[in-house]
N, C-alpha and C positions, 0 to 999 in steps of 0.2 A: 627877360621873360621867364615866369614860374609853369613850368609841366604840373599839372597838379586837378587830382577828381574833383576836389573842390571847386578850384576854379572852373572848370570844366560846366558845371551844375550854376554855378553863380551866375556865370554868364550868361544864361537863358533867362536869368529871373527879370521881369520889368522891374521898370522903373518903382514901381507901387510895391511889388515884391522882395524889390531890394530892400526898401524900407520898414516893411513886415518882418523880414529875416533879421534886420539889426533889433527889431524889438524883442522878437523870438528869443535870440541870441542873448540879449542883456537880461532877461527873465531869470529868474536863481532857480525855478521851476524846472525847469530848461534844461539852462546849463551854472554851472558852478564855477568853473573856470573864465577869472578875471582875463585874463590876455586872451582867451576868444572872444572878448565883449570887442575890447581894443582892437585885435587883427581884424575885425568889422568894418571901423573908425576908419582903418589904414585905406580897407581893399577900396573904400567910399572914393579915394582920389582916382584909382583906374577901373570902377568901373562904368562904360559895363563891356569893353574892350578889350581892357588888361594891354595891353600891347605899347606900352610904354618901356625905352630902353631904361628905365628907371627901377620898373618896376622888376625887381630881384630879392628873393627871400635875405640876401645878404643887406638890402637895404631896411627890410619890414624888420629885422632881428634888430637894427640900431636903433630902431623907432623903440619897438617896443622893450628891447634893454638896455637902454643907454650903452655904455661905453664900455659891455663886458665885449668878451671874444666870442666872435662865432660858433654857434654849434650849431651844428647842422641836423644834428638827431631833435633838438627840439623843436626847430622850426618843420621838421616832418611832423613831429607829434602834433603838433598844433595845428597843419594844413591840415590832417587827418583827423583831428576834432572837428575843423572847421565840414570836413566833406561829411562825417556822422549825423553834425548838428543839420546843415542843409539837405540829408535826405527826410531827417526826422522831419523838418518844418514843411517841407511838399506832400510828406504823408499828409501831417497836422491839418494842412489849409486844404489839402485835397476833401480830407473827411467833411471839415468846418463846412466848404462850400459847396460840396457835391454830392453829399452822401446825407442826408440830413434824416434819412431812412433809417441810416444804421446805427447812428444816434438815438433814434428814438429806440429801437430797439435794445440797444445796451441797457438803456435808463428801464427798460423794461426789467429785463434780467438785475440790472442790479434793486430796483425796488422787489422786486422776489427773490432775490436772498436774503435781503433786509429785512424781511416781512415786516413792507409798508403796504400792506394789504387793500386799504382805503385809498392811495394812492395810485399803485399797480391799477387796478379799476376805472376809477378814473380817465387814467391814460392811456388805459388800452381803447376804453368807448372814445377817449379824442379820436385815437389813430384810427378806428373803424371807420368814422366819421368822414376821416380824409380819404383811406386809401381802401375801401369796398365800394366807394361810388362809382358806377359802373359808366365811368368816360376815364378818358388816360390809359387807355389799353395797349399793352406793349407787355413782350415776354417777363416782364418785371415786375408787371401788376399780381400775374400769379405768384411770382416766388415770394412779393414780399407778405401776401396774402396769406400764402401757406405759412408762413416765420412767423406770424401774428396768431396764426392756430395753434403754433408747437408751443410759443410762447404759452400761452393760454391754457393748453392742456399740462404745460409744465406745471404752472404756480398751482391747477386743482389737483394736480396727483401729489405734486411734493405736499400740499396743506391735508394729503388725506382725504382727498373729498370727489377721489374718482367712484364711488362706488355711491355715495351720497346724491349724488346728481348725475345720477346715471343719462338720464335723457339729456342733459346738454353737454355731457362729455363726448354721449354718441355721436351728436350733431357735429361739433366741434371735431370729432373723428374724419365724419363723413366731409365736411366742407374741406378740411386742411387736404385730404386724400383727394379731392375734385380740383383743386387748387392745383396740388402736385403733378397730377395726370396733364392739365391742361399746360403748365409751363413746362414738361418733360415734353409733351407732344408740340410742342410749337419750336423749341430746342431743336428736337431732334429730326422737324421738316426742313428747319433752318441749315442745317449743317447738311442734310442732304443736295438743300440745295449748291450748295459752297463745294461740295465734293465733287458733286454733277460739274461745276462750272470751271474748278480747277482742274480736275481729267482732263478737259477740252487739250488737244495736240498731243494728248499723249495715248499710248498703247494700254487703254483702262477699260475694263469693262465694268463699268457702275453698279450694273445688278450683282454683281459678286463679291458684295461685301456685306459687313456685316448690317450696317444700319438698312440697307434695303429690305436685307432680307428679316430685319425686325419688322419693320413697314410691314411689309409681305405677307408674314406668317401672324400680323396682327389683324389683319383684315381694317385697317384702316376706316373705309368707307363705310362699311358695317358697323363697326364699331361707333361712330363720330354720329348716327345715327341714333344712340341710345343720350347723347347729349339734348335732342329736341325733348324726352322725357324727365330725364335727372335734371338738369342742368341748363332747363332753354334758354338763359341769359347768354351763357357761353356760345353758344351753338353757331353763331354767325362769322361768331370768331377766328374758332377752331374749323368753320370752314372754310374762310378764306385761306389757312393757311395749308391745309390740304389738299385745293383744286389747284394751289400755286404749284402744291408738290407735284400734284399729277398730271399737270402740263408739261412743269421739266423733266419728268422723268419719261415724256412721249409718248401717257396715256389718254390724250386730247384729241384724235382723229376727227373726231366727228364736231370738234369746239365745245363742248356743254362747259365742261371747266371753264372753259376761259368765258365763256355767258355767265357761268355763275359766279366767277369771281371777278368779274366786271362788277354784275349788278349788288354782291353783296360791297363790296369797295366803297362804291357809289353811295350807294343808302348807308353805312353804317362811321366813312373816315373820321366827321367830326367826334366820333367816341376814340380814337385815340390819338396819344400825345404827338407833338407835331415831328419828331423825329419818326415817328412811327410811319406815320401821311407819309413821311417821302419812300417809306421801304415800300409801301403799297402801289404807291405809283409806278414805284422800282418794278414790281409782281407785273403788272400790265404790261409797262413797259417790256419788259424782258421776255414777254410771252408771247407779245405780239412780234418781236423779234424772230424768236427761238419760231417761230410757225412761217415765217419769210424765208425761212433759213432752211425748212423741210418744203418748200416748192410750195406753199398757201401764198395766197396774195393776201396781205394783210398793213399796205403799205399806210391805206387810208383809213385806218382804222387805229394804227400807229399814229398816226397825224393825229386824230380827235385825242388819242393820248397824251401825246407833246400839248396841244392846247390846253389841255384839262391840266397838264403841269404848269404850263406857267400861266394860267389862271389865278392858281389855285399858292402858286407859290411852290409846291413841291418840286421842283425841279431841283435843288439841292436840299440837303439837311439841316441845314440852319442857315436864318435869314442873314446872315454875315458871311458864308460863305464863298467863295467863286462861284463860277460857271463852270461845269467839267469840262475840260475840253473834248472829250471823246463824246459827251453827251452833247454838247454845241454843233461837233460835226454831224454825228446822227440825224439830227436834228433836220438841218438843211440836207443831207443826202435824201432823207426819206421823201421832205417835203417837196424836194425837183423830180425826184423820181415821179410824183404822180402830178406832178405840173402844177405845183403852186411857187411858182415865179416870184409873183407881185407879193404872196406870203412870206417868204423867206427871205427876200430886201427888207420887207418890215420887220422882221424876227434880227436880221444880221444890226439892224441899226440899231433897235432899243435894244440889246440883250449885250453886244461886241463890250462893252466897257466893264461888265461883270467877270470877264476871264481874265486869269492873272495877267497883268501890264505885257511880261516876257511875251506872251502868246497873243495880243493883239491883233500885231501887226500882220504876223503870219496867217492868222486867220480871216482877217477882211482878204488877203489878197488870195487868200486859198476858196471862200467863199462866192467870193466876183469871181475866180475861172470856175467854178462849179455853175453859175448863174451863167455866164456869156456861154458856157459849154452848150446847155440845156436849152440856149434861143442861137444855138449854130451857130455862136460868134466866135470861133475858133481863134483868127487871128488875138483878136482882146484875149481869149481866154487863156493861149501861150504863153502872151505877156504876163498878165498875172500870177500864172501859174511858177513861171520860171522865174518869180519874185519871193518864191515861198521857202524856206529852209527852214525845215523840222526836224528834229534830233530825234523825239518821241519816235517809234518804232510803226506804229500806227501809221499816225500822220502822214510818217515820210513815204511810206509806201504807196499812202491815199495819193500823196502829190506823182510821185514816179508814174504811178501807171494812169493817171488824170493826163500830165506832158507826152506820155506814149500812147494815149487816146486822139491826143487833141494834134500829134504827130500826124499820126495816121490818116483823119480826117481830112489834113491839110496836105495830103501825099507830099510830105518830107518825109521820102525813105529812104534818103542819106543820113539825116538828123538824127532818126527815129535808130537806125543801126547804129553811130555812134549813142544816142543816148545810151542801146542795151549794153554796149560794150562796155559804158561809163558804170554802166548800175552793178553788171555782174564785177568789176572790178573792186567797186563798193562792198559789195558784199562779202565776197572773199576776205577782205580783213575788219568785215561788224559783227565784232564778239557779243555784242549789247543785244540783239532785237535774238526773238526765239527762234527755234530752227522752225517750226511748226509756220511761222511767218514768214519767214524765207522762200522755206517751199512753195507756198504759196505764190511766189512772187515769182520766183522762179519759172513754176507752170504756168504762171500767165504767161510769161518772157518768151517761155519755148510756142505757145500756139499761138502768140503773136506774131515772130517772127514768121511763121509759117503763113499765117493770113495774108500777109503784109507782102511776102514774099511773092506771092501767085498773083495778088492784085497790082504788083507792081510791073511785073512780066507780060503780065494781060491773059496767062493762062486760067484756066478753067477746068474745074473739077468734074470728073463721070457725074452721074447720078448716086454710086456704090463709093463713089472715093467721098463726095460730100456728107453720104450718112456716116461713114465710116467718122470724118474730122468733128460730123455734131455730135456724134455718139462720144467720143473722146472727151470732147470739152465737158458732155452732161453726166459722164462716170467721173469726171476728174473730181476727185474730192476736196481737195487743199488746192484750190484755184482761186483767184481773184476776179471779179468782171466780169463773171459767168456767163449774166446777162448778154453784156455789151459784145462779148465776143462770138456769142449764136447769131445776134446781129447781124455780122459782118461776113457770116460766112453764106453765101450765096451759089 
């Protein structure tokens, strides 16, 4: 077996890739050195494994020098050409096949140094042609929009002719500068939002940094208003992605964002690109969350959401993708929560074979006890439930307090106390899942036991002792089951 970056890098390549990279590799463009063509040739017998007891640099040296003596300094040189050559060609095909943007831009710049002046022109009205058509909207559309301006005031200043055409350099000013503004402002709600969502469990006060307090002191709202004059193309755009901002950052009380960035979503998705569709759904989605989650009932509103995804297809980012699993779960939580039963059997059946294979199984059976849960079939719902083994940190937590729900119900409160015993024992050595999750789980554990406790004794709380244990569960912030457990306290 060869330790080696090369190898390391080859083995990822497909099949089709492999075959790319031997032509890459024998190109003289490329590369120059004959015995990297050759160690190609070799690596062709193990890959795409390598894991043959065969395969040993002292082997590949005999191939490729017959019957000298080993060195071992050259066969490094060589794996280390090999791992150069194979970063170079993932560049290469990355640009060839993904980046066809950046391409045409080069071809720009280099026909303006060239001054192929006739040419330049041409190419640039190609590229207007493609990429100022106002569909494919996505933060990309402005940058490369703006890169097509700078280009363009480059070739008339270097040719001397800023001052000559003064009115379309201005213009040219003015659109690249509109361009700029709107992919800096869409950037930077973007990353807002990402900050907002990675603080979650931690000791972060969001408004105290610095990108809010740019938001802040820009006046956003006000500002994104002089877009319906400059710029009204824009304007639907750049508000969707403002009312996003201003939902998660908990400026929503009263809903109007989230109205108006429903209704602009709605009317405007098929203008951008289909990656794009699913971040927007993502926006609703997450908003109609993010408002369940401040005490709004927005269960079934979430629901018309999830439908409108898989409608619509957005439910993941590309049509070859899985199913999330965390968005699968959602999915059926939300949809029992407000009692669409016979929904969510139809959802778990057409949808279960899009989650990766590993997560299947665990999911029918984790699904069926959320469903037998929801029509009181407790017994079924045990069974299922205590079929499920989840590693994901999420999940397993979903499944523990689902079995110490459905415990309860069934007054096993011998079960239900070995289960806690079983879990806090668990936890004590899961270095994997967050503390922030823990706790959570934890604070269920302790106000269950306590629930559980008194209903199993048959005792009865004051008047004063009951608000006192509701008030507890509804201050508790990092609790799980919030819901379920005001339920049960009586």
């Amino acid at each position: 077996m060869i330790k080696s970056k090369a190898i390391d890098i080859i083995r990822t390549f497909t099949p089709v890739e492999f075959k790319e990279f031997g032509k890459f590799v024998r190109s003289p463009y490329f590369n120059e050195n004959r015995k990297l063509a050759e160690l190609h040739g070799l690596l062709k017998r193990y890959y795409p494994d390598f894991s043959r007891k065969s395969f040993t640099k002292e082997n590949l040296y005999v191939k490729l020098f017959g019957g000298r003596k080993y060195n071992d300094g050259t066969m490094r040189k060589l794996l280390s050409g090999m791992h150069i050559l194979a970063e170079r060609y993932m560049i290469h095909s990355d640009i060839a096949d993904k980046n066809l943007f950046m391409q045409n831009l080069t071809l720009l710049k280099e026909l303006d140094e060239r001054k192929l002046d006739t040419l330049f022109n041409s190419t640039l009205r190609k590229l207007n042609v493609i990429y100022k058509k106002l569909e494919g909207f996505e933060d990309n559309y402005f940058k490369s929009n703006f890169e097509l301006e700078v280009a363009k005031l480059n070739f008339r200043y270097g040719k001397g002719r800023g001052g000559m055409e003064h009115g379309d350099v201005l213009g040219d000013l003015l659109r690249g500068a509109t361009y700029l503004i709107c992919y800096s402002m869409i950037t930077i709600f973007k990353l807002n939002q990402d900050i907002m969502s990675t603080g979650v469990g931690f000791d972060f006060d969001y408004k105290k940094t610095i990108v809010y307090r740019f938001i802040e002191s820009l006046g956003a709202e006000k500002f994104l208003e002089s877009f319906k004059t400059y710029a009204p193309d824009f304007y639907p755009v750049m508000e969707i992605y403002f009312s996003r901002f201003m939902i998660a950052a908990g400026h929503d009380e009263d809903d109007r964002y989230y109205a108006k960035l429903k209704e602009l979503v709605l009317q405007n998705l098929a203008k951008f690109t289909r990656f794009e569709q699913y971040n927007l759904m993502l926006f609703l989605e997450n908003s109609c969350a993010q408002k369940n989650i401040s005490g709004k009932d927005f269960k079934k509103e979430l629901n018309q959401v999830h439908r409108m995804m898989l409608s619509t297809g957005t439910f993941r980012s590309e049509e070859t993708d899985y199913f999330s699993l965390v968005r699968f779960r959602n999915i059926v939580r939300n949809a029992l929560a407000i009692g669409e039963i016979k929904w969510t059997e139809e959802f778990t059946k057409n949808y279960l074979d899009i989650l990766p294979s590993e997560f299947k199984s665990n999911m029918l059976f984790y699904s069926q006890a959320l469903m037998n849960f929801a029509m009181r079939q407790f017994d079924k719902a045990l069974e299922n439930v205590s079929k499920v083994k989840f590693d994901i940190y999420t999940m397993k937590f979903d499944t523990w307090t689902l079995k110490l729900e459905t415990e309860f119900e069934l007054d096993y409160y011998e079960d239900a106390l070995y289960s806690v015993d079983s879990y806090r024992h668990s936890l004590k050595h899961d270095t994997a899942s967050p503390q922030w999750m823990k706790t959570r789980f934890l604070n269920f554990m302790h106000i269950y036991q306590k629930i559980f406790k008194m209903r199993y004794e048959g005792s009865k709380l004051s008047e004063t002792e009951n608000k006192f244990l509701r008030d507890e569960i509804s201050s508790t912030k990092e609790l799980l089951e919030k819901e379920w457990l005001l339920e049960k306290v009586v």
